[in-house]
Every structure is written in structure tokens, then in C-alpha cells.
N, C-alpha and C positions, 0 to 999 in steps of 0.2 A: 353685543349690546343692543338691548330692545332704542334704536333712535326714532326720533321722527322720519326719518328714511324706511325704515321697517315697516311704517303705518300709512305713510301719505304721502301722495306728491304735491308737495307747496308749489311746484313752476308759476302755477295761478293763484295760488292764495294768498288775499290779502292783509294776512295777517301773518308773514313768515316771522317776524321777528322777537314773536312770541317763544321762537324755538332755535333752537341751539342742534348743530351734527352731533356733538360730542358728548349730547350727557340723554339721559334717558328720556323720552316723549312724555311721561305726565310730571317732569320737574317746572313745562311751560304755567305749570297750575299756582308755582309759586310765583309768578309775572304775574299774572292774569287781573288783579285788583286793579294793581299801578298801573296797566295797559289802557285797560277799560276808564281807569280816570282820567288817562290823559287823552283819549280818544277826543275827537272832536263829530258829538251828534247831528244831525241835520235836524232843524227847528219846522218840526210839520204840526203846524198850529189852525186848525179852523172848527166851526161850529159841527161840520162835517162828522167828528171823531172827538168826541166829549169824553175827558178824563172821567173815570174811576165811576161809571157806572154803563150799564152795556150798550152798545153801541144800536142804536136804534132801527140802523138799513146799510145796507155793505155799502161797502167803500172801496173805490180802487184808487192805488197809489199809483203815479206814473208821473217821469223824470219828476220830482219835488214838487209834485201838485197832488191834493186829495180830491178824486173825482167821484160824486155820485152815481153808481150801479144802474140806476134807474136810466135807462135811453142805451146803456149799453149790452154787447153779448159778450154773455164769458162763458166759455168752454171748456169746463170743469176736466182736463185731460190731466192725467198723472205729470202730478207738480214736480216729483224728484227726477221724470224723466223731461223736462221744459216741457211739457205738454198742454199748459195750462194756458189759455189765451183770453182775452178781452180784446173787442173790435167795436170801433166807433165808425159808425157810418161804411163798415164794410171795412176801413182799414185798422190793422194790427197794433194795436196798442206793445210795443215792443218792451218787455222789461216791465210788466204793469203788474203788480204785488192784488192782492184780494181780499180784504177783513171782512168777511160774512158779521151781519146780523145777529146780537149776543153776543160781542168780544169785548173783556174789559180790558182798559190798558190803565196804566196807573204809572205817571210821570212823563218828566219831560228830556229825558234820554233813552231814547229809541234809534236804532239803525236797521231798515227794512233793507236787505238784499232785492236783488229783480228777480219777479217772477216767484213770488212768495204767497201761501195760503196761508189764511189763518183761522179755522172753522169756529163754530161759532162752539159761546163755553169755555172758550180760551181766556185765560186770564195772565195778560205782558206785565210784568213790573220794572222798570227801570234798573239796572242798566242793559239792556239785551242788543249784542249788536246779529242780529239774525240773518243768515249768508243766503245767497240765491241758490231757488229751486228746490225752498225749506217747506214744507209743511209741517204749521203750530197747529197740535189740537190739545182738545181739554184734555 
């Protein structure tokens, strides 16, 4: 039986219970609505990251705060391998996600993993919960 053991190792993932041993790995697809509805978003609300039209000047996300790119360095290093860094004043923004300039997001259910890109041209729509170490492009 093709399981979700065949394809992945959940040890880390935080969304095992989307998945069942016993029945096939794309049956989690019949879950996936009801999950996503009862998920609980984190509310990242600031002038920063303006709904539904593109995003003016990048943005970095770190622990539940949207911080301006401007005075920081970010080190565009391959996102899928943690490569990707942002440093403030020399120290490591640890877990610090990056929405480039020209990203549209549209609603207010969003879930940014750590250490996420999202190049610009990208367009989010609610519900996305996005896992760390993701790169979103157009």
C-alpha cells in the first residue's frame, strides 16, 4: 500500500494528523478543507503588507512581527536548503520568512513557516498554511 510512510517522514511535521498508516497518502486530500478550517491563523496585520494589491518594498516576517527590509541584510542563500538569512545589526534574525517587492496576498488567513521566500509576482490567497524552508514564486 502506497501509505504516507512510503512518501514522508512526519517525525517533524506539523500537520501529521491530516494522515492516517492505514489508508493511502492522497486520501489526507479528503481532510484537507475541514483541517485548514479549523486551523487557527496567526493575525499579521500592519500597513507594512497591504491586502490585495502588490506589496510596495520587502518585508521580513520574524517571531509574529512584519519588519521593513530597509536597514536590514538578507542573504538570498537557497531557501529549501535554510540558506536564506536576514541580519540585523550584524545578528541573525533566526526563522525570519522574506516577501520581496510585488507580492500580492489577498485575505486574512495566512500561515508563514520560518525561513520562507516569497519572490516577487507571487500571488497568496487565503487559506495557505506555508511550511518552512518554502519557496513561493509566480
Amino acid at each position: 500500500m502506497l501509505s504516507p510512510l512510503s512518501f514522508f517522514d512526519l517525525t517533524e511535521f506539523s500537520h501529521t494528523s491530516l494522515f492516517f498508516e492505514s489508508e493511502y497518502v492522497w486520501t489526507a486530500l479528503n481532510r484537507l478543507k475541514e483541517y485548514m478550517d479549523g486551523f487557527i491563523y496567526p493575525q499579521l496585520i500592519s500597513p507594512l503588507l497591504p491586502q490585495g494589491e502588490p506589496l510596495p518594498k520587502t518585508v521580513v516576517l520574524h517571531e509574529g512581527r512584519i519588519l521593513s527590509a530597509a536597514g536590514l541584510e538578507i542573504i538570498y542563500g537557497d531557501t529549501t536548503k535554510q540558506q536564506l538569512q536576514v541580519r540585523k545589526d550584524g545578528a541573525t534574525l533566526t526563522g525570519a520568512s522574506v516577501i520581496r517587492a510585488g507580492v500580492v496576498h489577498m485575505g486574512d488567513q495566512l500561515a508563514w513557516g520560518h525561513g520562507v521566500m516569497v519572490e516577487s509576482g507571487a500571488l497568496i490567497k487565503s487559506p495557505p498554511i506555508i511550511g518552512a524552508s518554502i519557496e513561493v514564486r509566480p
